[in-house]
C-alpha positions, 0 to 999 in steps of 0.5 A: 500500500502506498504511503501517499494517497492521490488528493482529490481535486474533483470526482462523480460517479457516471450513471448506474450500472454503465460500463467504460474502457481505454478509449472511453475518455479523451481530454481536449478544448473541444468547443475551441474555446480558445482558453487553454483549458481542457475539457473532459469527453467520456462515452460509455457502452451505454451509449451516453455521451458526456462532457465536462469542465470541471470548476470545484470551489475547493479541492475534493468538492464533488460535480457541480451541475454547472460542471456537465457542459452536455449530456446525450444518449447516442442510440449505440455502444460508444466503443472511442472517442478521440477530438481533431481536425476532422471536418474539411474546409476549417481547423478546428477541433471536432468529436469523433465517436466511434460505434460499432457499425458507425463513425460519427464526427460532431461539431461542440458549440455553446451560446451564452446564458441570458439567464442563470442557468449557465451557457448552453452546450449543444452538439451537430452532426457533420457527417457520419460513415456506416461501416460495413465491419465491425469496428475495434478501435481507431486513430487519427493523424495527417496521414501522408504528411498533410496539412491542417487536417487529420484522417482517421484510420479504423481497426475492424475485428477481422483486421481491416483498416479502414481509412476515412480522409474526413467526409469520404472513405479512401481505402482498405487493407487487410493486415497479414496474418492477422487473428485478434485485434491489436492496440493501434496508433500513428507515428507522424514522424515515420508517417506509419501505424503501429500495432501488436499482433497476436503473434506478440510482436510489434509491427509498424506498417507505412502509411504510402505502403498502404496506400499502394498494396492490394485494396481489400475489396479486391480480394475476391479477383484472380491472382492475376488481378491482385498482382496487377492491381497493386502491391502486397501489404508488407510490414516496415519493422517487426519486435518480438515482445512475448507478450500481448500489449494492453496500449501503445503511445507514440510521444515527441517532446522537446527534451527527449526524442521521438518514441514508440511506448507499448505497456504490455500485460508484464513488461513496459517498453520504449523503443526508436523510430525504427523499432530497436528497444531505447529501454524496457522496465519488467512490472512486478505488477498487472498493470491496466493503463498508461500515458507518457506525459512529459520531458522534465529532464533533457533525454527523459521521458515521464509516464504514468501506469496504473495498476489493478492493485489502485495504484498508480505510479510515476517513472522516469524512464526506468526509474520509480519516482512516485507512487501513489494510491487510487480509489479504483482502478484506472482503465485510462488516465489522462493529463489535462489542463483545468481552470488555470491548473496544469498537469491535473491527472484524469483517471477514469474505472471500469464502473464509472468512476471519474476523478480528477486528482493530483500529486502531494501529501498534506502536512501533519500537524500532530507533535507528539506530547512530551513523556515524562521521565520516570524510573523503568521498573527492569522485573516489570517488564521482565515478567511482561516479557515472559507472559507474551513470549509464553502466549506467543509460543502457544500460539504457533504450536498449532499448525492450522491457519486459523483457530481451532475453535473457528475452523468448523463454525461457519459452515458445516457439510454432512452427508447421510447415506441411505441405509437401505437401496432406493426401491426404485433404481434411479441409475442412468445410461448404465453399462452393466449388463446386469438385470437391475443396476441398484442405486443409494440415495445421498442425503447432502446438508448445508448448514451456514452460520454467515452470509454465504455468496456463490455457493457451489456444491460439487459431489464426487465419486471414483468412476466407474461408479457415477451420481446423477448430479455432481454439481449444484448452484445454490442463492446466497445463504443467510445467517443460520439457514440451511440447504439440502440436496437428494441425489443417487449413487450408481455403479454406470461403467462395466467393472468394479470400482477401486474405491466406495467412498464419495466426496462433497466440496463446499465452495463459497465466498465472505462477504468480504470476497474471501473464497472458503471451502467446507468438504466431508467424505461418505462411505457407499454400502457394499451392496451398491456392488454386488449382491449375496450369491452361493458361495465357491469351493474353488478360487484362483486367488486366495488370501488369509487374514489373521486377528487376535479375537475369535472368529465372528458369526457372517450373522452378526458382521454382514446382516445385510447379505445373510439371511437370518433362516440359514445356518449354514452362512453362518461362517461361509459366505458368497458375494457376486459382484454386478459385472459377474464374477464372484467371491467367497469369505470363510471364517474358521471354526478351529482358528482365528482366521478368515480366509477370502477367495476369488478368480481374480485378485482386484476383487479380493480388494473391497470385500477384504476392506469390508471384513476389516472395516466391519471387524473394528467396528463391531469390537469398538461397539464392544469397547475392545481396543486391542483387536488386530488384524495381521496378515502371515501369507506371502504377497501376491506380487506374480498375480499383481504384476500379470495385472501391471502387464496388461494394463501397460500393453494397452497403453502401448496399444494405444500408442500404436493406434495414435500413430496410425491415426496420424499417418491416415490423417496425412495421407487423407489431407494428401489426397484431398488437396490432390482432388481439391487441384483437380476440380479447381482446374479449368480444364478438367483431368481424370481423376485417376481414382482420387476418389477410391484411395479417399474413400477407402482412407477416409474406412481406415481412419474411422476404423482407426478410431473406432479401435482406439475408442475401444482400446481406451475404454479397455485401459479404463478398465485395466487401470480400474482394476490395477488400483484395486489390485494395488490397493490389496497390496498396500493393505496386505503389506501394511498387516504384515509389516503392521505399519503405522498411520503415517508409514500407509500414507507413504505407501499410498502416495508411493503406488497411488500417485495417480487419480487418472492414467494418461499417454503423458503421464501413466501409472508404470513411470510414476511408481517407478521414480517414487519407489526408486526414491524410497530405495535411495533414501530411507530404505537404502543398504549404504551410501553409494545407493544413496549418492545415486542421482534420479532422472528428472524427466518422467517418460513412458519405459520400454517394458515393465522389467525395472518397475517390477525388480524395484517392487520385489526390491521393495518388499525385500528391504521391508521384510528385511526391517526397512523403515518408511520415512521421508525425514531427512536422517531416516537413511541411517535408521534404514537397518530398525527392525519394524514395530511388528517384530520382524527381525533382521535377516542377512543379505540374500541374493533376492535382490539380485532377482528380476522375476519373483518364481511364483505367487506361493514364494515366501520372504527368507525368515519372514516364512520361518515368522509365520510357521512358528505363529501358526503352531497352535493352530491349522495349517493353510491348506488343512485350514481350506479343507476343513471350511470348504462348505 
């Protein structure tokens, strides 16, 4: 914020609700009043036209009414407005206004009052041009060196300019390579204009060159005709400047030489006649407008920018001379003349807001009072000293931004699940092929205890599970009021999710304009997926899960999916999932185990999280803290890296089909250029079957297509079951190695770093550089792994052969008592054994391997581990004998 504020010599407010913009307001002596004094022309894309002359009586005194000299509403937007010598015959100044299909120059006269009322201002049309483009903006100059007059050169929207020479339009030019419209100005020095390009680049056209290049009513003659008609519009001097420029002034003072200034949307820039840089100042801003004012010192030039941030600051080339704080923002600023005092500085906002303001501060008349001596009281101030460094040290213990007793008061979200499925599906364009798609509602609240402004709810679930609205838009809350949304919940793609959990978003802003943001997390029923199903004797994939409390009747942990007249599913129970396959859970009569079976390993996934899930809460209900799961079994990792392999052959299926893709995309456009030369020809040719060869690629590129479609929706799928796969793991090497909160965080982040799988970004490379991390870092054996330097660039490998050595690696140092951390000295705590008891084993040659033998290979030690604790009770396949239903 500045020190200094910019004094307030005169200012009103435009209309209500009216909208301006840079070229909304010029300053000049518009009647030729002959006095010297400027007066104040604004037009707004209202439409009103308005004129002042400002006459305060003291500094800061709002408008007068004698101040409006005119007030008139044109009947179209006013998009400039500049004052020259634009009417033949005489040499003074007129109003030209410029609207979207109109250019109109006026004629400002006023006659003396006879009564109190003042003089009266009126205005006359001279003559006005209908344009047949729309119009961007305008500027004006003696164009080709003429004298006592000015032209007008007008920029259309498709970068045409226009040139009028007063009451009659000259000519047209169509700028090349042209894509939006530029800020546009003349030199009269080099008698050229000077634009900036959507290339960002500055560009500098003369006037003569103009004059005798193509007319761009001409277009539509042969090339012949153009050839012979005149010269192709070519460009005198280009500039890169890498960025889009805001304005662009051209300025010739007395002291200093003749420059072009373009302030762009970073950077404000000043160069020569010919288009070489004089200097170039990098803004720590965004800035909104400027002006080059004046030459106070011989080879200098002055300039005013203002900001977004209300600022506006004087420079002296380069250099920062003042700075100086603004009520708006400045969309344009002007210097003017105003009754007798010079250099009054005009700015006009967006929204209306005219001031006319000068630079200075006003003395201060405060002088301190005198303090009386007094003794200091040292322990005094020692003890106050000790207070606030206590309360200081309590206060930056919490690491949240605001308060804990604030953070949750404003705004609360809950989301409440039905416990039971909707009665009747409410899901929408499924593409599960089974007979009924089942849905669960969702029951949103908002409670608001402030004013809420731009509310926005947004509910999100993991694909392939859908809601039939994600996004709501509600009005502005009010203080302790509440809002409530119904939607439903519903599995819409082929496979099963990696995930039951939702998220809601709350997005809103303060009334003071700060945006917050309130969330809260559901959990969706398992029912949602599947539905009970007799259960399998025979599973391809088998896990088995060990706890510390006997085993728990299916009756009392799956009500839902038990039916209370059988017995028989009170240890033994069957799940079958909505896209076909199924899954079997046995609890053991003799052991504390359950054991989960199924044909394909991702959906062991969600029922093990499930079981567990529902095991902790029916033992918290019965106030036992010490129930655990563990896990003694070997990790799967042969399955899960079969389910790596498919889903990286589908990306690189999917690179293939992209490639294809683009060589019949160039071979299409080949021949259809070829076809487009045959039929443009006068004379006509055979065609020489053109027309078979695009056919037949216009089939292949369609099919091309269609396959890649099809692949992606299959490396959907992939990816889909590749998280719930990888989700297992993360679980089952959590129970085995019975890993902290934090140490599973680390784990997730490591092989979950992905929402989506992209081309550019995939799954393979991401686990990869993370794992290798880790292996670096916390879980390296020495300081040569240590010293190792990772590539920074991630890409697409070859195959998955380092992926998967990396991930048997992993697992080897965990077993081996690694410890996941990402502090600093974490590598020298690489030999600890785990909080879970296992103990360090020497160094075998496992880490040498690149392939793991097979699904039923245990970890050195880690096996002899799990032997001596299932002594006591049955053996894994003695165990599946016996609770074979």
């Amino acid at each position: 914020m500045s020190l200094f504020k910019a004094r307030d010599w005169w200012s009103t407010i435009l209309g209500e609700k009216e909208e301006f913009d840079q070229g909304c307001m010029c300053v000049a002596d518009v009647d030729n009043s002959g006095s010297g004094q400027d007066k104040i022309i604004v037009g707004s894309y209202m439409g009103y036209l308005r004129i002042f002359n400002p006459h305060p009586v003291k500094p800061g005194d709002g408008v007068q009414p004698q101040d409006l000299l005119l007030e008139v509403q044109l009947r179209e937007p006013i998009l400039q407005v500049e004052v020259g010598k634009f009417v033949s015959g005489t040499e003074g100044l007129h109003l030209a206004v410029l609207h979207c299909r109109k250019l109109c120059v006026y004629a400002v006269s006023g006659t003396l009052g006879n009564v109190e009322h003042g003089n009266q201002y009126q205005i006359k049309l001279m003559y006005e041009h209908n344009l047949q483009r729309m119009a961007c903006n305008m500027t004006y100059g003696p164009f080709g060196g003429v004298k006592g007059r000015d032209l007008i050169c007008i920029q259309s929207m498709d970068g045409m300019l226009m040139l009028f020479e007063q009451e009659s339009y000259a000519f047209g030019r169509f700028l090349p390579g042209f894509l939006l419209p530029g800020p546009l100005t003349y030199s009269s020095r080099t008698d050229s204009f000077i634009t900036v390009s959507s290339c960002r680049q500055v560009e500098s056209y003369k006037y003569q060159v103009l004059a005798f290049a193509t007319d761009a009513d001409e277009r539509q003659e042969t090339e012949q005709q153009k050839l012979s008609s005149g010269k192709r519009l070519a460009v005198d001097w280009v500039l890169n400047i890498g960025e889009q420029a805001l304005d662009i002034c051209v300025v010739s003072f007395n002291q200093a030489v003749s420059s072009v200034f373009v302030l762009g949307e970073r950077n404000f820039f000043c160069l020569k006649d010919n288009g070489q840089i004089r200097f170039m100042k990098k803004l720590d801003y965004s800035p909104s407008c400027f002006i080059p004012y004046c030459s106070v010192k011989e080879g200098t030039i002055n300039t005013l920018i203002g900001n977004h941030s209300k600022m506006l600051n004087v420079y002296q080339d380069v250099t920062l001379k003042w700075a100086t704080q603004l009520p708006h923002i400045p969309v344009s600023v002007k210097v003017a003349n105003l009754q007798d005092l010079k250099g009054v500085i005009v700015t006009l906002s967006d929204n209306g807001h005219l001031q006319c303001s000068y630079l200075g501060t006003d003395p201060s008349l405060f002088q301190a009072p005198r303090v009386d001596s007094r003794e200091i009281n040292y322990e005094e101030f020692d003890a106050e000293m000790k207070e606030l460094q206590k309360i200081i040290k309590e206060a930056t213990k919490t690491q949240d931004i605001l308060p804990k007793s604030d953070k949750h008061r404003d705004l609360i979200v809950t989301a409440e699940v039905s416990p039971d499925l909707d009665a009747e599906s409410q899901a929408i364009d499924s593409e599960v092929k089974a007979e009924t798609v089942p849905s669960v509602t969702v029951k949103i609240t908002i409670q608001s205890r402030v004013t809420a402004q731009k509310p926005n709810l947004a509910v999100c679930v993991q694909a392939p599970l859908a809601v039939t609205c994600d996004q709501f838009v509600f009005d502005d809350l009010e203080p302790d009021s509440s809002e409530t949304v119904v939607l439903s919940v519903f599995l819409k793609g082929n496979c099963s999710p990696s995930e039951l959990e939702g998220n809601c978003v709350f997005s809103y802003n303060t009334p003071t304009g700060i945006p917050k943001v309130a969330q809260c997390n559901f959990r969706l029923p398992l029912q949602l997926i599947c539905f009970p199903a007799q259960p399998s004797k025979a599973a391809n994939h088998k896990l088995t899960i060990d706890t510390n409390k006997p085993p728990i009747s299916f009756l009392t942990i799956f009500p839902d999916f038990v039916d209370p007249c059988e017995d028989g599913q009170a240890n033994v129970l069957g799940f079958q999932f909505l896209t076909g396959s199924k899954t079997t859970v046995l609890a053991s009569k003799t052991s504390q185990r359950y054991r989960i079976q199924s044909d394909q390993l991702e959906d062991l996934w969600l029922i093990t999280k499930e079981l567990t899930l529902r095991l902790e809460e029916h033992f918290k209900k019965q106030n036992c803290k010490d129930f655990a799961c563990t896990f003694s079994g070997s990790i799967p990792l042969q399955e899960y890296f079969e389910l790596i392999d498919q889903h990286f052959e589908l990306r690189l299926n999917a690179e293939k089909f992209q490639e294809l893709l683009s060589e019949r995309a160039v071979q299409f456009r080949a021949i259809e250029r070829r076809l487009l030369t045959r039929f443009k020809d006068k004379t006509p040719a055979p065609l020489q079957h053109l027309d078979t060869l695009l056919e037949g690629t216009f089939r292949e590129v369609i099919a091309l297509a269609d396959a890649a479609e099809e692949n992606q929706a299959n490396m959907f799928q992939a990816f889909t079951k590749l998280k719930s796969a990888t989700h297992l793991v993360i679980m089952l090497i959590s129970l085995w190695q019975k890993l902290s909160t934090d140490q599973v965080a680390i784990l997730e982040a490591t092989f979950l770093p992905l929402a989506e799988d992209t081309q550019e970004l995939g799954w393979e490379e991401t686990v990869d550089a993370a794992i290798s991390y880790l292996l670096r870092t916390c879980l390296s054996k020495s300081s040569k792994e240590q010293a190792l330097t990772l590539s920074s660039q991630l890409c697409m490998p070859k195959d998955t052969s380092r992926l998967k050595k990396n991930i048997t690696l992993f697992c080897d140092r965990l077993a081996k008592g690694g410890r996941l951390s990402l502090s600093t000295d974490s590598a020298t705590q690489a030999a600890a054994v785990m909080p879970g008891g296992c103990t360090t084993i020497p160094e075998s040659d496992l880490e040498e391997r690149t392939v793991i033998p097979g699904s039923t290979a245990m970890f050195p030690n880690h096996g002899q581990t799990a032997k001596q604790k299932s002594k006591t009770g049955l053996s894994e396949d003695a165990a599946e004998e016996e609770e074979k239903p």
